[in-house]
C-alpha positions, 0 to 999 in steps of 0.5 A, spaced: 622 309 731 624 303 737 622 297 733 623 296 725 623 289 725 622 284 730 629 281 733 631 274 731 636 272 737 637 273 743 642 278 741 637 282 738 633 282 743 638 285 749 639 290 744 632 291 744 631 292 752 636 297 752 634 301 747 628 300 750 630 303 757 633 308 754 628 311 751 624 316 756 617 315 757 617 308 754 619 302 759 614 307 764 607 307 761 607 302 756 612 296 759 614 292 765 619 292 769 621 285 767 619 286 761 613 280 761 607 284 760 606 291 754 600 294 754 596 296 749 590 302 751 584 303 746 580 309 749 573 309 747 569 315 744 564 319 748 557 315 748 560 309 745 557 302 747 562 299 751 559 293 751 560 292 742 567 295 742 569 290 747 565 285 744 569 286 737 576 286 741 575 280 744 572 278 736 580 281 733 583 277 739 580 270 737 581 271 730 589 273 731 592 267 736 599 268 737 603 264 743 602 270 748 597 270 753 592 276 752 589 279 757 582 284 756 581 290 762 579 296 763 574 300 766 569 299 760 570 291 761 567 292 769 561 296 767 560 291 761 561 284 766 557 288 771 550 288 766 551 282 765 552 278 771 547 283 775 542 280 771 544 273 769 544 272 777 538 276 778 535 272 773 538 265 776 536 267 783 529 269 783 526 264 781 529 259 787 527 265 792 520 265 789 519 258 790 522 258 796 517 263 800 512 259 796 514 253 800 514 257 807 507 260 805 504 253 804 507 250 810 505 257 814 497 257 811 496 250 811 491 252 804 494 251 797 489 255 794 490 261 798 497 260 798 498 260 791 493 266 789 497 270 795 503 269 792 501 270 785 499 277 788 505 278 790 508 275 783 503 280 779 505 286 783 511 287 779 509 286 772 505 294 772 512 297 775 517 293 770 511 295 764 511 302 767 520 303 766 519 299 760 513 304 758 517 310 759 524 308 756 528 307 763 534 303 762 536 297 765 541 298 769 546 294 776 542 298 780 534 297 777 535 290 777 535 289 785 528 292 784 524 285 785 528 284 792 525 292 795 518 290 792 518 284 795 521 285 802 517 292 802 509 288 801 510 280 800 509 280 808 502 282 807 499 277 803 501 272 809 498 277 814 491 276 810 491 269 810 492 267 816 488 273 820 483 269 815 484 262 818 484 267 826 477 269 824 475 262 822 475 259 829 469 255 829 464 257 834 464 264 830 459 261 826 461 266 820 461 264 813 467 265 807 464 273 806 463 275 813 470 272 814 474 276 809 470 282 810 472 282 818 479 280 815 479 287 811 477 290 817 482 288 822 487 288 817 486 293 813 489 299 818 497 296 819 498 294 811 495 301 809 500 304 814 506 299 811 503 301 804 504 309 806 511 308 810 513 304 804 511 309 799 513 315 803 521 311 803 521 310 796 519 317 795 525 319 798 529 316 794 528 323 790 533 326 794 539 322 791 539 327 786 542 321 781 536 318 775 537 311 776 535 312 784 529 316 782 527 312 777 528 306 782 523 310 787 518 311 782 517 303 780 518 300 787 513 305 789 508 303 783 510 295 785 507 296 793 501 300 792 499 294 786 501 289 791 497 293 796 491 293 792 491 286 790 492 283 797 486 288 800 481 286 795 483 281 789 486 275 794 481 277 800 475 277 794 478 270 792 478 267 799 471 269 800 468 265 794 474 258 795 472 253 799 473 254 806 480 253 809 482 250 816 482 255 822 489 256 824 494 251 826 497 252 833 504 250 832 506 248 838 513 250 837 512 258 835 507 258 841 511 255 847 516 260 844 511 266 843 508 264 850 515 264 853 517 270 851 511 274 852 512 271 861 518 274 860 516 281 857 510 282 862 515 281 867 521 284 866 519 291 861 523 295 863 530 291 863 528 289 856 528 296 853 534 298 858 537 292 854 535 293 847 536 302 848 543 299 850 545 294 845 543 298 839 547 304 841 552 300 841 552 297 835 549 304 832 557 307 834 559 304 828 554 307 823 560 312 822 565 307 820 559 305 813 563 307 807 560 305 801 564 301 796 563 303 788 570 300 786 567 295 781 574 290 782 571 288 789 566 285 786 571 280 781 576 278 787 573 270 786 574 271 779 581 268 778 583 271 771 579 278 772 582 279 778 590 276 775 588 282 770 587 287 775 593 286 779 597 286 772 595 293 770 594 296 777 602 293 778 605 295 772 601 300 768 598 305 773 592 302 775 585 302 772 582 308 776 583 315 773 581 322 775 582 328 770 584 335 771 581 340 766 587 346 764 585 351 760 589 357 758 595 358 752 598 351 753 603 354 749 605 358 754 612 355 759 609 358 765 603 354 764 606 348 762 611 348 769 605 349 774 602 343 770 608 340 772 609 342 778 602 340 780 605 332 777 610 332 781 606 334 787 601 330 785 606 323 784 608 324 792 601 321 794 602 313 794 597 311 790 598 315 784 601 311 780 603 315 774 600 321 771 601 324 764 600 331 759 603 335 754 608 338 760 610 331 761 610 329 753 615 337 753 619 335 758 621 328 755 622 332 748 627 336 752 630 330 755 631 326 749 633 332 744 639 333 749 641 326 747 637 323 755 641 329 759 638 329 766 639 337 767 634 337 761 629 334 763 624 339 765 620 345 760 624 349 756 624 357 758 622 359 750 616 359 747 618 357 740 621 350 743 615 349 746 610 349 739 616 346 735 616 340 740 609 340 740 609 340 731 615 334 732 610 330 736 604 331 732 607 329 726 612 324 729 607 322 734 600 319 735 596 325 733 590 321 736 594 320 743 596 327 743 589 330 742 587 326 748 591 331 752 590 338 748 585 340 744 586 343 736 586 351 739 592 349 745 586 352 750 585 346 754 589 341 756 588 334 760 592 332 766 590 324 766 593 321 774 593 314 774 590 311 780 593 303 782 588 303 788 581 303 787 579 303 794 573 308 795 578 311 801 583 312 797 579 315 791 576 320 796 582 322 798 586 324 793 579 327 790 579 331 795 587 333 794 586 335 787 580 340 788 583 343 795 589 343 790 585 347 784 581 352 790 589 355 792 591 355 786 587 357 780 588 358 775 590 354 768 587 349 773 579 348 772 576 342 775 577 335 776 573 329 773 573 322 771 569 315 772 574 313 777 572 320 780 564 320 778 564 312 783 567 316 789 562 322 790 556 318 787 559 312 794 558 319 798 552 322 795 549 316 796 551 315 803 549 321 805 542 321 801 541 314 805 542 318 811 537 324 809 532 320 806 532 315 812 530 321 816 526 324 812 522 317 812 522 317 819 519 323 820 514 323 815 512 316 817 511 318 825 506 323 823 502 318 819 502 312 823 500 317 829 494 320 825 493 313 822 492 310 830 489 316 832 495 316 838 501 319 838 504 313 843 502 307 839 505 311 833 512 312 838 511 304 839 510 302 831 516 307 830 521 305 834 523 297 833 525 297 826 528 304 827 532 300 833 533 295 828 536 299 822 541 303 826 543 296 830 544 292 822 548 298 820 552 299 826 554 292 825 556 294 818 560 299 821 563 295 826 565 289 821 568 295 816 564 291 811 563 297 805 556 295 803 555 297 795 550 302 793 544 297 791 545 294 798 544 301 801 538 302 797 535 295 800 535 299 807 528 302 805 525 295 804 527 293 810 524 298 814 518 298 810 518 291 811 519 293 819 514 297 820 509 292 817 511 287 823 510 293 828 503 295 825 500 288 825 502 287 833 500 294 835 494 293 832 491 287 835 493 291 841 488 296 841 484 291 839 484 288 845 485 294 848 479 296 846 475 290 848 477 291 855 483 287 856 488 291 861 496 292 858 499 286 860 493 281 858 493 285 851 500 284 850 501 278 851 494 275 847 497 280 842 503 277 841 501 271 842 497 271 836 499 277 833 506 273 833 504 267 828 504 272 823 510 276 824 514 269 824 512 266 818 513 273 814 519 273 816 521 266 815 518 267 807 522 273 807 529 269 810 528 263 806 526 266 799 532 272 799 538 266 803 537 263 797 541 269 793 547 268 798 549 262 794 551 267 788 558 268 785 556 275 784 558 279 790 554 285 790 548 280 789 550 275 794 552 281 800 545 284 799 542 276 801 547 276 807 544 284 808 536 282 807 536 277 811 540 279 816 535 285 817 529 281 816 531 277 822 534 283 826 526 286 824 522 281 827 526 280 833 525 287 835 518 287 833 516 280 838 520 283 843 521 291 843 513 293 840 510 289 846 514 293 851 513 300 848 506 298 848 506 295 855 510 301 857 504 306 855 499 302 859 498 301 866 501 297 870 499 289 871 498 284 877 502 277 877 494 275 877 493 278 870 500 274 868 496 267 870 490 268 866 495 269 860 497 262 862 491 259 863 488 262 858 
């Protein structure tokens, strides 16, 4: 027993530290080297609800107060505070971005009206998927929270696209009536938001391949949400603007027509410099694609939070880290040859910086051995009878806490726990050291089985999904060529609706990796609504292409009319889009604030390529132009 009573002086006090450090095993693990912190370690149940359990600490803490400062940490704190920020965030954030895109929407579209129906389009698209989870019994965790920003980077574009095609089509000397408009509407848009719609959905599904529930879970409502939104642009909103008053025809806006008029002078002139550019650039920035590693360590997401990160530190510091991995060792723990291979592997394993500590039954005999030696060094180590091992065991089951012990060895000594104790949490860092542990277990066997743990679990999920997020994002590339190219009839124009925002995807992700910004899983999984959201942009400039194509313009007068009035609509949704998600790089929650960085940044880079890149690849495919054709585009 180290403490009968409490020490009454200073005296006491110097007696207590040094019977403190002499006493094998206590200063390390339950103790700092200053003696300013202890620990207390509280391991919950199999299944329990972290959420309850933390809640009753901190209800045991308040109700005792005391001088000392408590500190609550852990893995179980992580998981719970991440639930709940995630979706007091996403709760606070939303309806700002919402409002925001409505604003952009009305100052876009000139109609109140139309605007609001066509945001409340996008709005009620998100209602099916939410019911369907919920119908389903799908848990809401981190990760389905960032549901509404794929849904609504994947389809909101169609709505805007829809009502100023609208307006396009209302030019006054067509002489059309609300009905003819919307139907001609339909019409000419209804290919490029089917396209959009089919890659979105095509995207979504090949989230499938994630093999983790959540993902796929994820992927089924989004898929839900864009086919819904889909279907209410093309018939609800376009039915509605058939029978509201009629609207204005469409603003010019003088600044984004100088501007789209610019850019397509220089396109019609310099084609081939432009893709020699952009080919370049996004190679360049698609080296870094390498460099990309997921980041799952939670403690990231809490570096501006002053008194969880202080806690961090300490435990990290002081006890061993929070981060732990799990070795599995089965066979008779009696055995002393068993027990010195766990501890030769210990003492291997303990070579590696970042590990801070580690913890079994071999060491529990060893340090048996030591203090029964009265501290001599020589005894420290597994004693060679088999006898001296149950005995010490019997003392420490008895003497101990039976509890702890259990923690490390099962009621029949068949199966034991070796509990490594990791003060980086950096995905890196826990990768390698996975990746020594199952080397280790592969060379030597057995008693050595396999490895585990939560900290383990964050590792491989970050490189599952890195690597799945690579396969699916081909897979989607692949099956989507095919489905434009069948969609459009050429395999050209599907090559020029494919490209930009392929190019635009690898040159967000390359910088990503170029900066050594790690993003975090749901920033990864945002990818397939950005390219969704790319394609949409593409479709509705090689749309208005063909048409013009096929009204007898040559490539370069269709080019250029089809970015100059295609161009509109690519603008304003990517406006819609930046002002709704910039709002969530306002927030205090790191993965949430990321993801509004990441969004809007690849929603810029989409529309750039898009207005830019499409209409070169389109040109290029055509025939060649005079400078006549260059003026009449002036003129016209």
């Amino acid at each position: 027993q180290i403490l009968s009573e409490n020490p009454t002086d200073e005296a006491e006090k110097k007696v207590l530290v040094n019977k403190l450090k002499e006493t094998s095993g206590i200063q390390e693990e339950l103790l700092s080297s200053d003696f300013r912190h202890t620990v207390v370690f509280a391991h919950l149940r199999p299944k329990a609800d972290g959420s309850s359990a933390i809640a009753k600490i901190n209800r045991i803490i308040s109700d005792n107060p005391g001088p000392e400062q408590v500190r609550v940490g852990g893995i179980p704190i992580l998981q719970s505070r991440l639930s709940g920020d995630t979706a007091r965030e996403v709760k606070k954030f939303l309806p700002l971005c919402l409002l925001f895109m409505l604003v952009i929407l009305l100052l876009s579209t000139r109609q109140i009206g139309g605007g609001i129906l066509s945001f409340a389009v996008i709005c009620s698209s998100l209602i099916p998927a939410w019911g369907m989870a919920n119908a389903l019994g799908w848990k809401l965790q981190m990760i389905t929270l960032y549901f509404p920003l794929m849904a609504i980077a994947a389809g909101a574009g169609a709505g805007i696209h829809i009502m100023l095609r609208f307006q396009e089509e209302n030019a006054p000397a067509a002489g059309l009536n609300n009905r003819q408009l919307a139907e001609n509407t339909i019409v000419s848009s209804g290919l490029p938001l089917l396209t959009s719609a089919a890659v979105a959905t095509v995207g979504f599904l090949s989230m499938r391949t994630y093999k983790i529930e959540v993902i796929e879970q994820l992927g089924s409502a989004a898929v839900l949400g864009v086919l819904f939104s889909l279907a209410g642009v093309l018939m609800f909103l376009s039915a509605w603007l058939s029978i509201l008053p009629r609207p204005r025809p469409a603003y010019a806006f003088p600044v984004f027509s100088r501007i789209l008029l610019k850019a397509s002078i220089v396109i019609m002139r310099h084609p081939a410099i432009l893709l020699a550019v952009f080919v370049f650039s996004t190679a360049l920035a698609a080296w870094g694609i390498a460099q990309i590693q997921t980041d799952t360590n939670p403690e990231n997401y809490y570096r501006n939070d002053k008194e969880l990160s202080e806690t961090f530190n300490i435990i990290n510091k002081n006890f061993g880290g929070m981060s732990s991995i799990s070795v599995l060792v089965q066979g008779d723990i009696k055995d002393p040859a068993i027990l010195k291979r766990i501890d030769d592997f210990e003492k291997e394993i303990l070579r590696i910086p970042a590990v801070a500590s580690t913890i079994s039954v071999a060491w529990v005999v060893r340090h048996m051995n030591k203090t029964m030696h009265n501290g001599d060094e020589n005894f420290d180590s597994i004693p060679d009878q088999r006898e001296s091992v149950s005995d010490y065991f019997m003392q420490y089951s008895v003497a101990g806490d039976a509890g702890d012990f259990n923690r490390l060895v099962d009621f029949s000594y068949q199966n034991a726990q070796i509990i490594i104790r990791i003060n980086d949490a950096s995905p890196e860092v826990i990768s390698g050291i996975s990746k020594y542990v199952h080397h280790y277990i592969q060379r030597h066997g057995a008693p050595f089985v396999t490895a585990g743990g939560t900290s383990l679990l964050f590792a491989e999920t970050a490189e599952q999904i890195t690597t799945a997020q690579k396969k699916s994002l081909l897979i989607t590339f692949l099956i989507s060529l095919v489905l434009i190219a069948i969609f459009f009839r050429s395999l050209r124009t599907a090559v020029s609706i494919i490209i930009p925002p392929s190019f635009s995807l690898l040159a967000i992700l390359g910088i990503c990796g170029w900066l050594r910004v790690a993003p975090d899983a749901s920033s990864m999984l945002v990818f397939h609504s950005i390219y969704a959201g790319g394609i949409t942009f593409s479709a509705i400039y090689a749309s208005r292409f063909n048409r013009e194509t096929a009204s007898g313009a040559t490539p370069a007068e269709a080019a250029g009319k089809a970015l100059y009035t295609s161009g509109r609509s690519v603008i304003f949704s990517a406006l819609m889009l930046i002002a709704g998600f910039s709002v969530f790089i306002f927030s205090n929650f790191a993965p949430l604030r990321f993801s509004g960085i990441l969004l809007t940044s690849a929603v810029f880079a989409g529309a750039l390529y898009s207005l830019l890149l499409t209409p070169v690849l389109c040109l290029l495919f055509g025939q060649r132009y005079s400078v006549d054709t260059e003026e009449e585009l002036i003129e016209d």
